[in-house]
DSSP file (Angstrom, degrees, kcal/mol; ACC not computed):
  #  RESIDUE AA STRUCTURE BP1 BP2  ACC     N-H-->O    O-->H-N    N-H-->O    O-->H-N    TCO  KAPPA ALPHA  PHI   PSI    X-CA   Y-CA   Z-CA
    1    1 A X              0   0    0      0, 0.0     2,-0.3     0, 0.0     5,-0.1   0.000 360.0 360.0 360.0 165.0   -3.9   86.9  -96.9
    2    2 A X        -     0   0    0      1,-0.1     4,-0.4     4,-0.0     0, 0.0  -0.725 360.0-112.6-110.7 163.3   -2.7   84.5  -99.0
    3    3 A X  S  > S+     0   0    0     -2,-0.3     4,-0.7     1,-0.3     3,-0.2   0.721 115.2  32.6 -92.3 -37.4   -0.2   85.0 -101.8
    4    4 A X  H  > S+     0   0    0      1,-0.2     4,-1.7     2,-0.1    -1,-0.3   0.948 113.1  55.2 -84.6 -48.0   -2.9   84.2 -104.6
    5    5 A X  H  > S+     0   0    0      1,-0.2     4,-0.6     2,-0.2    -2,-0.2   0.540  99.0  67.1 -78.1  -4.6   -5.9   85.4 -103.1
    6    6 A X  H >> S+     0   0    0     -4,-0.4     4,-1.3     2,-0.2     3,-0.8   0.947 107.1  45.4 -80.7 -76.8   -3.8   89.4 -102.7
    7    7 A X  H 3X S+     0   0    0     -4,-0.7     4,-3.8     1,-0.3     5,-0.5   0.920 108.9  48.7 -33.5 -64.2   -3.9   89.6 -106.5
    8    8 A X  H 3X S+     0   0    0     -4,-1.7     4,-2.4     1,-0.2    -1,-0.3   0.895 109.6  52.3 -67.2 -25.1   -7.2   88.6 -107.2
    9    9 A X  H <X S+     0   0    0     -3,-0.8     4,-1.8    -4,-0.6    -1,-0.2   0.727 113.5  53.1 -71.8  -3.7   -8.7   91.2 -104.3
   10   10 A X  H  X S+     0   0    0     -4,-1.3     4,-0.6     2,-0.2    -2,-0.2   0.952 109.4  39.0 -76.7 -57.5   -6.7   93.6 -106.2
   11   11 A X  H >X S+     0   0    0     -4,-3.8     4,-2.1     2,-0.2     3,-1.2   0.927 118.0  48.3 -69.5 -43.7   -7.9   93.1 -109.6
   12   12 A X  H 3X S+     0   0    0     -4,-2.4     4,-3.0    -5,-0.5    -2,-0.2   0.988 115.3  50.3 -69.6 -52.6  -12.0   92.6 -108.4
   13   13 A X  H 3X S+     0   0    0     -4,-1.8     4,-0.9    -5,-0.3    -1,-0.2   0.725 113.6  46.0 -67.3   4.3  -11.3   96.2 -106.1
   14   14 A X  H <X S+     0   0    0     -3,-1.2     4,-3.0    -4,-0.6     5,-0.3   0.831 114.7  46.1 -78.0 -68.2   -9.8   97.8 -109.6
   15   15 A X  H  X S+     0   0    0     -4,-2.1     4,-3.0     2,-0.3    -2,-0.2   0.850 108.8  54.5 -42.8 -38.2  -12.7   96.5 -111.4
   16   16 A X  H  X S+     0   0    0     -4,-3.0     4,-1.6    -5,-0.3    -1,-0.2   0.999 108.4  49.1 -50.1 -67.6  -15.1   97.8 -108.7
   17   17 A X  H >X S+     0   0    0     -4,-0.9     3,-1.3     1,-0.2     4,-1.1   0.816 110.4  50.9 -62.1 -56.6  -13.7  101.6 -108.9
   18   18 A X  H 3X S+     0   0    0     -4,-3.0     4,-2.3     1,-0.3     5,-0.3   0.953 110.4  51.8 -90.5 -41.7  -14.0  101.6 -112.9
   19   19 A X  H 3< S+     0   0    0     -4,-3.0     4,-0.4    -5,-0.3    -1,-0.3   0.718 110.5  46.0 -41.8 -32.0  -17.5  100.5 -112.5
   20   20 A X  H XX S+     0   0    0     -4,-1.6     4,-0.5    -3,-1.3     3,-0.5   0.867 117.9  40.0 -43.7 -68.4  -18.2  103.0 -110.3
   21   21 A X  H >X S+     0   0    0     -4,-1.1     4,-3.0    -3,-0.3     3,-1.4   0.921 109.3  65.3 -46.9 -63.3  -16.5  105.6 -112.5
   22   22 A X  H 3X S+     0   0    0     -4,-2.3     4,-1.3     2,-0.2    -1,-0.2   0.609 111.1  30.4   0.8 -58.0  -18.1  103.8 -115.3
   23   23 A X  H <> S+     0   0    0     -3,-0.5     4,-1.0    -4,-0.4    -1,-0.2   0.526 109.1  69.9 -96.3 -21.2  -22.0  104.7 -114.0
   24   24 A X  H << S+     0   0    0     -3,-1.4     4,-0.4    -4,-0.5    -2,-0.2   0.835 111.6  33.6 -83.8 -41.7  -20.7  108.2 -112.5
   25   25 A X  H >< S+     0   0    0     -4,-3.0     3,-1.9     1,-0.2    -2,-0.2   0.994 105.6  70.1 -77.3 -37.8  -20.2  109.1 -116.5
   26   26 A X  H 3< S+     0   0    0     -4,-1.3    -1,-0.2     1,-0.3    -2,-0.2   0.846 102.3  49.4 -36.5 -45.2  -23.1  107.2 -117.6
   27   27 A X  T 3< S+     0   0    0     -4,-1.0    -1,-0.3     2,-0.0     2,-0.3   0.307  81.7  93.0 -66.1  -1.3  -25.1  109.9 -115.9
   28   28 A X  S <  S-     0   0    0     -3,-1.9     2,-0.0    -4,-0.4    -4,-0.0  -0.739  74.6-114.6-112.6 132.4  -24.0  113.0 -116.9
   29   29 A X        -     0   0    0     -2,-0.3    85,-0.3    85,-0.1    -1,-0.1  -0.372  19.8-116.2 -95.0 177.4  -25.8  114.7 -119.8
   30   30 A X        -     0   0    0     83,-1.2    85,-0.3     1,-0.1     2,-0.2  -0.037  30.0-112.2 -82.8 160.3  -24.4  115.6 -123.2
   31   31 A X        -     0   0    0     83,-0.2    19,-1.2    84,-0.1     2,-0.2  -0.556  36.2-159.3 -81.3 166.7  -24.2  119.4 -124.3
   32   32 A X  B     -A   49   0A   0     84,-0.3     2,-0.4    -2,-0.2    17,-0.2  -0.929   1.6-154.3-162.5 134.6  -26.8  119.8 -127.1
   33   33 A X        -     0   0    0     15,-2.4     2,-0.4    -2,-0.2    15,-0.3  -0.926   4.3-163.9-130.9 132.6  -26.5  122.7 -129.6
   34   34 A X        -     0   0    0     -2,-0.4     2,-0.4    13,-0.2    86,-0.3  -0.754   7.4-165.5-107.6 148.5  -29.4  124.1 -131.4
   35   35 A X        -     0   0    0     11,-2.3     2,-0.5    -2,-0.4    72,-0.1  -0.915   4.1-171.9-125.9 141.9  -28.7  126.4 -134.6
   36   36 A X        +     0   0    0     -2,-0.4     2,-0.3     9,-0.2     9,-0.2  -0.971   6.3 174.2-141.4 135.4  -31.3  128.6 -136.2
   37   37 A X        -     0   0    0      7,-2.1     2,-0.3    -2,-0.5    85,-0.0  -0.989  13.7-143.7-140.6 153.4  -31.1  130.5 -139.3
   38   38 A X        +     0   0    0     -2,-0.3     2,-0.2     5,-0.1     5,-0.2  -0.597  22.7 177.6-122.2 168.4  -33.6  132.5 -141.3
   39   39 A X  S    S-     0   0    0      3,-1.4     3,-0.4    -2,-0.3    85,-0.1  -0.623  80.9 -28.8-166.7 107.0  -35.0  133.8 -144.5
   40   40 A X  S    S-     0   0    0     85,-0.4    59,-0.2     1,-0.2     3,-0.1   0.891 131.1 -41.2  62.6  45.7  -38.2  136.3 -145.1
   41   41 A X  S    S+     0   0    0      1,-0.2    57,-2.1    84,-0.1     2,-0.7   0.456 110.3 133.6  98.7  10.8  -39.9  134.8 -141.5
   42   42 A X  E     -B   97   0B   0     -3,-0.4    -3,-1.4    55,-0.3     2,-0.3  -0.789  39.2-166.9 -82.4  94.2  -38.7  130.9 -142.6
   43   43 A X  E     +     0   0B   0     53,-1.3    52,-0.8    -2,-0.7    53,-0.5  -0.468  23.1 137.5 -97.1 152.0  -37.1  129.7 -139.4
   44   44 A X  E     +B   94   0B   0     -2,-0.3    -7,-2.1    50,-0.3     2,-0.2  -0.612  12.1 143.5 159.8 142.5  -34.8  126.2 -139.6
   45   45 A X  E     -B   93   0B   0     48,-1.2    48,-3.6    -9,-0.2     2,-0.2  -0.731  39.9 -81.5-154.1-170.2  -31.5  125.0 -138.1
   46   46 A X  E     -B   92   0B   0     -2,-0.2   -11,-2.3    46,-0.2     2,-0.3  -0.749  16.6-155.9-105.8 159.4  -29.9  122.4 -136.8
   47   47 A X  E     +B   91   0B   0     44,-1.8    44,-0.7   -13,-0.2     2,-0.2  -0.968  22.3 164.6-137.1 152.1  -29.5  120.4 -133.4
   48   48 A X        -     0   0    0     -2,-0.3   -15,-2.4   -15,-0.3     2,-0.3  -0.885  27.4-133.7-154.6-168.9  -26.1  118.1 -132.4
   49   49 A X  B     -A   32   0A   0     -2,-0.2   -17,-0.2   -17,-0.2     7,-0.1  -0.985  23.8-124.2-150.9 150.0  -25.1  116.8 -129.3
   50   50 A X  S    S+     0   0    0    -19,-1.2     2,-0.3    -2,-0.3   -18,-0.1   0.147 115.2  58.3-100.6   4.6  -21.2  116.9 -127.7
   51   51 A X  S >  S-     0   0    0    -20,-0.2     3,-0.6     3,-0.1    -1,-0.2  -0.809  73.4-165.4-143.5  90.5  -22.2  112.4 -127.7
   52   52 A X  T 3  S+     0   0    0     -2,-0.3     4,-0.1     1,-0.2    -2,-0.1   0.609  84.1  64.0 -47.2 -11.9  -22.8  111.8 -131.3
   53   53 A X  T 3  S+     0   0    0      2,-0.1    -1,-0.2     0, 0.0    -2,-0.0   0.945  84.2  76.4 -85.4 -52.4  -24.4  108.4 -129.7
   54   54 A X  S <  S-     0   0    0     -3,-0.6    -3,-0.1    59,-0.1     2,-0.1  -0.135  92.6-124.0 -87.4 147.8  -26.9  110.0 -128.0
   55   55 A X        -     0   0    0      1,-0.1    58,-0.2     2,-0.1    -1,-0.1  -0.490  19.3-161.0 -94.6 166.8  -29.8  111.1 -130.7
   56   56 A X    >   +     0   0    0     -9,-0.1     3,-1.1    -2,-0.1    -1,-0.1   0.245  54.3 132.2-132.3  -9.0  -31.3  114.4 -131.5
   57   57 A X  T 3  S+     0   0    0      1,-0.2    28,-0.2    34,-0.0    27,-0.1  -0.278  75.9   0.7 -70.2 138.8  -34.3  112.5 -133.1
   58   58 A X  T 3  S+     0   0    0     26,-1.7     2,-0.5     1,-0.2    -1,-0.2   0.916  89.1 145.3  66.3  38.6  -38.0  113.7 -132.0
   59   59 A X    <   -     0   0    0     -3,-1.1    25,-0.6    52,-0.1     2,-0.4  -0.930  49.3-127.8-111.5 146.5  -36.4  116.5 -129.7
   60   60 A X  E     -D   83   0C   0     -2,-0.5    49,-0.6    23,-0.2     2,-0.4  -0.707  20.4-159.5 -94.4 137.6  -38.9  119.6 -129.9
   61   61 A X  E     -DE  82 108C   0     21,-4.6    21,-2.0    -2,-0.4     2,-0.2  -0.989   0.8-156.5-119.9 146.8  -37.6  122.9 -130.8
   62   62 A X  E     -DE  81 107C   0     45,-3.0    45,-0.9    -2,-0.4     2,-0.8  -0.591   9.0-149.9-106.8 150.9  -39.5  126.5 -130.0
   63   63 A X  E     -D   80   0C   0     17,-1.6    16,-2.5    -2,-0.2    17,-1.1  -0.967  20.9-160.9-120.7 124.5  -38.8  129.3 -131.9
   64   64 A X  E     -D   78   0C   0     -2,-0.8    41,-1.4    14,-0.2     2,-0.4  -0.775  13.6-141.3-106.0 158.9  -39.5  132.8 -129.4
   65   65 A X  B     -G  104   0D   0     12,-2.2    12,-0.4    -2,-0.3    39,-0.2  -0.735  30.4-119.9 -93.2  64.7  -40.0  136.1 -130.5
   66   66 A X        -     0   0    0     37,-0.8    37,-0.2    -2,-0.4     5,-0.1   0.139  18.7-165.0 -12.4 130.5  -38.1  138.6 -128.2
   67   67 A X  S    S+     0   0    0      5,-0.3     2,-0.2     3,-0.1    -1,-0.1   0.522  76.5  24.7 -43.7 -48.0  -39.5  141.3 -126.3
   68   68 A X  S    S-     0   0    0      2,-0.6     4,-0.1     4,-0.1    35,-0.0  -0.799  91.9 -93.8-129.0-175.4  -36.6  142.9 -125.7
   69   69 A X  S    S+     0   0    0     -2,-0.2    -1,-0.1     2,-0.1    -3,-0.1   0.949 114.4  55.7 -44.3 -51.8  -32.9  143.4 -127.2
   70   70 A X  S    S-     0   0    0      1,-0.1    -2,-0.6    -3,-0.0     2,-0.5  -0.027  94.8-115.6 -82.8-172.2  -31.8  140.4 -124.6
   71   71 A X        +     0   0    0     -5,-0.1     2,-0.3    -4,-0.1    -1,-0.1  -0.988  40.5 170.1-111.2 122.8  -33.6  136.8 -124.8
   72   72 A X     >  -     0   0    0     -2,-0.5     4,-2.7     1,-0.2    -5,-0.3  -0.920  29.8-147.1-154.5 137.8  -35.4  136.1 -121.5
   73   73 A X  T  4 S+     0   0    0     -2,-0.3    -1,-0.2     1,-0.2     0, 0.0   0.768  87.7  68.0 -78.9 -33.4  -37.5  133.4 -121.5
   74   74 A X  T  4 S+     0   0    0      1,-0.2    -1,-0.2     3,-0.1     3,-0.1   0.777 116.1  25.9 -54.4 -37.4  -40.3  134.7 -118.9
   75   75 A X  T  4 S+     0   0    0      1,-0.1     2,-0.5     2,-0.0    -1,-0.2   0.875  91.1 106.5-116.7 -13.8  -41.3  137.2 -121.5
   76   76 A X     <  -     0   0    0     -4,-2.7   -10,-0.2     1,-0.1    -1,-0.1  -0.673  69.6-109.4-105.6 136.4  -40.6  136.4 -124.6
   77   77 A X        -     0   0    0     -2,-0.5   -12,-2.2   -12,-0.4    -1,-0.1   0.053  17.5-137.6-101.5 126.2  -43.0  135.3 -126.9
   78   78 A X  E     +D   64   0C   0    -14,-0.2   -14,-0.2     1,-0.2    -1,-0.2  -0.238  38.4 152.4 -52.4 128.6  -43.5  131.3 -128.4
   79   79 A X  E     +     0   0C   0    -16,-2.5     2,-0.2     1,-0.3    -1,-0.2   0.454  50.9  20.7-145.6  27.4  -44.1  131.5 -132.1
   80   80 A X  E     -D   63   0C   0    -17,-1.1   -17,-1.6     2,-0.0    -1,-0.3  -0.837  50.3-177.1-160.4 119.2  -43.0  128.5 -133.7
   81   81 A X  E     +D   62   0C   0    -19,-0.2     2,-0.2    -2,-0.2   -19,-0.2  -0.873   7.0 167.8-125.8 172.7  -42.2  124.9 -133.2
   82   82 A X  E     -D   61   0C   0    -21,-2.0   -21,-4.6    -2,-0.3     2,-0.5  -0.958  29.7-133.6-164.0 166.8  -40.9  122.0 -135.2
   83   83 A X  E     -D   60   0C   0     -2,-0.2   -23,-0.2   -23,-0.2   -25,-0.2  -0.762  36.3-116.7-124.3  95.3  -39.7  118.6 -133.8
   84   84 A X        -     0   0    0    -25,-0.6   -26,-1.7    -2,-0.5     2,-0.3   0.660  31.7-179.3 -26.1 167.9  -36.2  117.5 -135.5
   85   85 A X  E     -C   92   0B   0      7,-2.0     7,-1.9   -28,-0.2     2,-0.6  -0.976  34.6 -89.8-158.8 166.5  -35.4  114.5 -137.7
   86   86 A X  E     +C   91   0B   0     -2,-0.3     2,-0.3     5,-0.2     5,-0.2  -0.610  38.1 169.8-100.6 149.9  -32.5  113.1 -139.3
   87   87 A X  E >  S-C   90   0B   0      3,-2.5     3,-1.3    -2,-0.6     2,-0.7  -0.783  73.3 -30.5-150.9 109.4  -31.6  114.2 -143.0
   88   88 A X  T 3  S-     0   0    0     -2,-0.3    -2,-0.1     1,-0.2     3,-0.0  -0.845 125.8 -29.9 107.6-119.1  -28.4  113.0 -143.8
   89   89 A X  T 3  S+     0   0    0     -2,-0.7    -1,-0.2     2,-0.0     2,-0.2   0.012 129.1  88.0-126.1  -5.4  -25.8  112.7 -140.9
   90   90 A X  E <   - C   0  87B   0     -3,-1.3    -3,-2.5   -42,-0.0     2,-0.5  -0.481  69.7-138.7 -94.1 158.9  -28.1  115.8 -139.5
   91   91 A X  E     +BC  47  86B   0    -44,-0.7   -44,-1.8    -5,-0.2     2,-0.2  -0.990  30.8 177.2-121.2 151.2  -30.9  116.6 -137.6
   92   92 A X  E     +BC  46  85B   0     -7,-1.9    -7,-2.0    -2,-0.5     2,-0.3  -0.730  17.2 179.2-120.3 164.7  -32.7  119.2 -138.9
   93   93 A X  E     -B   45   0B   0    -48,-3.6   -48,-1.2    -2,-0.2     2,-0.3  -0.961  10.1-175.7-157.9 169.7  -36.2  121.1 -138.1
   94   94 A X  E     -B   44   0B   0     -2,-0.3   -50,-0.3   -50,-0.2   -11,-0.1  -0.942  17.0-152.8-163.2 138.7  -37.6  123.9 -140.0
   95   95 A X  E     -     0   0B   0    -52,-0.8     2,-0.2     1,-0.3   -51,-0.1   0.755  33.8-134.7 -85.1 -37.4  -40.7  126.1 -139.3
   96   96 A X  E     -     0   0B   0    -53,-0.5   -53,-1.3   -16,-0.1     2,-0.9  -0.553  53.2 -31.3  99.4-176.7  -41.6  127.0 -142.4
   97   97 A X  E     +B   42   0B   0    -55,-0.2   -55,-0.3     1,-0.2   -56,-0.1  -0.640  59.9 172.1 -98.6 120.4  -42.6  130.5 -143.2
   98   98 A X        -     0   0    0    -57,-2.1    -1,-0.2    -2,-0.9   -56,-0.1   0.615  39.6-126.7 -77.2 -20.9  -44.1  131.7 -140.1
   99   99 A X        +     0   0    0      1,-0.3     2,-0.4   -59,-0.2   -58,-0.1   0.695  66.1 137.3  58.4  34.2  -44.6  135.9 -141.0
  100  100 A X        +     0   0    0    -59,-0.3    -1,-0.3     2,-0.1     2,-0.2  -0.976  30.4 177.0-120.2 110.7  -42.7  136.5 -137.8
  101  101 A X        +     0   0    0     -2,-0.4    24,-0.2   -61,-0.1     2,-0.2  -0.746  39.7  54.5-137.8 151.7  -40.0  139.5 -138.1
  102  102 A X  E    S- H   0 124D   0     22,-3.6    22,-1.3    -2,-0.2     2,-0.6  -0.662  99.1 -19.0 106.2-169.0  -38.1  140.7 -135.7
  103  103 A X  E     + H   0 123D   0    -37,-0.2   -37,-0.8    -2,-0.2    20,-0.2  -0.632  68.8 171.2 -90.8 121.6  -35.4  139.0 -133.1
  104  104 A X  E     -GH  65 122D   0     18,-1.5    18,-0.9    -2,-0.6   -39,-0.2  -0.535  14.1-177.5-122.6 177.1  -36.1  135.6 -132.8
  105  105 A X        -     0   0    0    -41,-1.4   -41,-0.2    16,-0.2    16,-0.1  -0.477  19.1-125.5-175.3 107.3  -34.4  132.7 -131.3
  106  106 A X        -     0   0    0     14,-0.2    13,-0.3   -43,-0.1   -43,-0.2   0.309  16.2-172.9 -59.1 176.7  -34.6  128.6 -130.8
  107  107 A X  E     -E   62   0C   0    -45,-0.9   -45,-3.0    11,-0.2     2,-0.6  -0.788   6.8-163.0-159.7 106.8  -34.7  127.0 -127.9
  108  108 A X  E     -EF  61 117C   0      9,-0.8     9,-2.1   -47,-0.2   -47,-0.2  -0.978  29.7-124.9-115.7 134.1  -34.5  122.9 -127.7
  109  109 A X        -     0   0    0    -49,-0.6   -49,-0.1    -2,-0.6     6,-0.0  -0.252  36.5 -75.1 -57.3 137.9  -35.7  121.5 -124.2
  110  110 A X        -     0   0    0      1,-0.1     2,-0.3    -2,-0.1     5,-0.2  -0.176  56.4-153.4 -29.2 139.5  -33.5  119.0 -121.7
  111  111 A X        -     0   0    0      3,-0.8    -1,-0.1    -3,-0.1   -52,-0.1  -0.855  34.5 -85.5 -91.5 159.7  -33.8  115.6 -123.3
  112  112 A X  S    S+     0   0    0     -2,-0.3    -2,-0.1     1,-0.3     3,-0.0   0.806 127.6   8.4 -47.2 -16.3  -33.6  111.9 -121.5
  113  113 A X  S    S+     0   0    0    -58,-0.2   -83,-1.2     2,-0.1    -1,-0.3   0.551 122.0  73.6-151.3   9.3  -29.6  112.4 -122.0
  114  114 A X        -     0   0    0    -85,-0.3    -3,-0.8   -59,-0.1     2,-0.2  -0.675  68.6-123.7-110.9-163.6  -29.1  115.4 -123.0
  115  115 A X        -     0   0    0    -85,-0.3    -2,-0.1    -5,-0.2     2,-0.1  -0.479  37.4-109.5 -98.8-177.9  -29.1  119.5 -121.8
  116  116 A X        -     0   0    0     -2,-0.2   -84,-0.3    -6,-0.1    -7,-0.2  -0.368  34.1-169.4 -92.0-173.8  -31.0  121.9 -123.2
  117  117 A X  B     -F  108   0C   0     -9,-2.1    -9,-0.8   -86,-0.1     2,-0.3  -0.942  11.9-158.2-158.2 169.7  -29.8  124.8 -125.4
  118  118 A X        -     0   0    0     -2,-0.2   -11,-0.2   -11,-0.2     3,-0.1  -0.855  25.5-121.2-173.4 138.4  -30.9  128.0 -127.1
  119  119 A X        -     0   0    0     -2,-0.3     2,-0.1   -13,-0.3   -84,-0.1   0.071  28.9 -79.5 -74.5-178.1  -29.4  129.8 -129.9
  120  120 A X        -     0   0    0    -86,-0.3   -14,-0.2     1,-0.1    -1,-0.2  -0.344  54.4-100.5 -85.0 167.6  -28.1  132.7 -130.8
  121  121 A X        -     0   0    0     -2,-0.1     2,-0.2   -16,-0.1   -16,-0.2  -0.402  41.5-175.2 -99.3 146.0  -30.5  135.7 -131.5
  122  122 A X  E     -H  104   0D   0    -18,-0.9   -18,-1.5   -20,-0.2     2,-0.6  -0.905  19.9-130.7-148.0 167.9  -31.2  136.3 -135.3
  123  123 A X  E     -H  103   0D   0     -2,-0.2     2,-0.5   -20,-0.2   -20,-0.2  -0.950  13.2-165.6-126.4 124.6  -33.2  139.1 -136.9
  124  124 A X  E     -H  102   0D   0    -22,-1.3   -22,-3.6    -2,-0.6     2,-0.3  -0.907  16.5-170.5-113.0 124.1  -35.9  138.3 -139.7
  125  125 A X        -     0   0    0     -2,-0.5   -85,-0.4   -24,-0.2   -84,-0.1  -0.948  33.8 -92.5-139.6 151.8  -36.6  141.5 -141.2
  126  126 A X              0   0    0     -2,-0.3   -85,-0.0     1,-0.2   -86,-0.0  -0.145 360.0 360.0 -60.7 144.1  -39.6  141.9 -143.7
  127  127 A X              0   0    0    -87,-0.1    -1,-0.2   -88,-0.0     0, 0.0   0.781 360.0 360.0 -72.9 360.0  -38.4  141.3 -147.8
């Protein structure tokens, strides 16, 4: 090869490998964390995402009702949804008061670039 033409195959096969690299990250999805807190059967949290670029807007969250002391999704029971939105710098969702006591816990579904999540277990006890 010739003395110019060594440099430039260098720099386009550099350029290749970060594109590569480049597409390898595009793909890979965000964490997403959904937050739920309650008051007298009033379910609402938050959802955020580990890529502040990537949006949290219109992602649906389900509010379950346990079955048992653990969360498992096969039994336990859907009794709320709401679909976040921004308010602020946030997104927020809120059920409203649902009259649902006991141990509950969101859950927001896989989105186009991020993973899903589900919170931690909270207890709504009657006032």
């Amino acid at each position: 090869m010739s003395r110019t033409l060594l440099p430039i195959s260098m720099v386009l096969a550099l350029a290749g490998v970060m594109a590569v690299a480049g597409f390898a990250n595009a793909g890979t999805l965000a964490d997403s964390t959904v937050t739920i807190k309650v008051q007298s059967g009033d379910f609402s949290g938050t959802i955020s995402s580990s890529r502040p670029m990537r949006r949290a807007q219109e992602r649906k969250v389900v509010v379950f009702k346990q079955a048992g002391v653990n969360q498992d999704p096969s039994q336990d029971e859907r009794v709320a949804s709401d679909t976040a939105s921004l308010s602020g710098d946030r997104y927020e969702w809120s059920t409203g008061n649902t009259g649902v006591y006991g141990r509950v816990c969101a859950r927001v579904g896989r989105a186009e670039h991020c993973k899903a999540d589900t919170s931690r277990t909270v207890r709504s006890v009657r006032p």
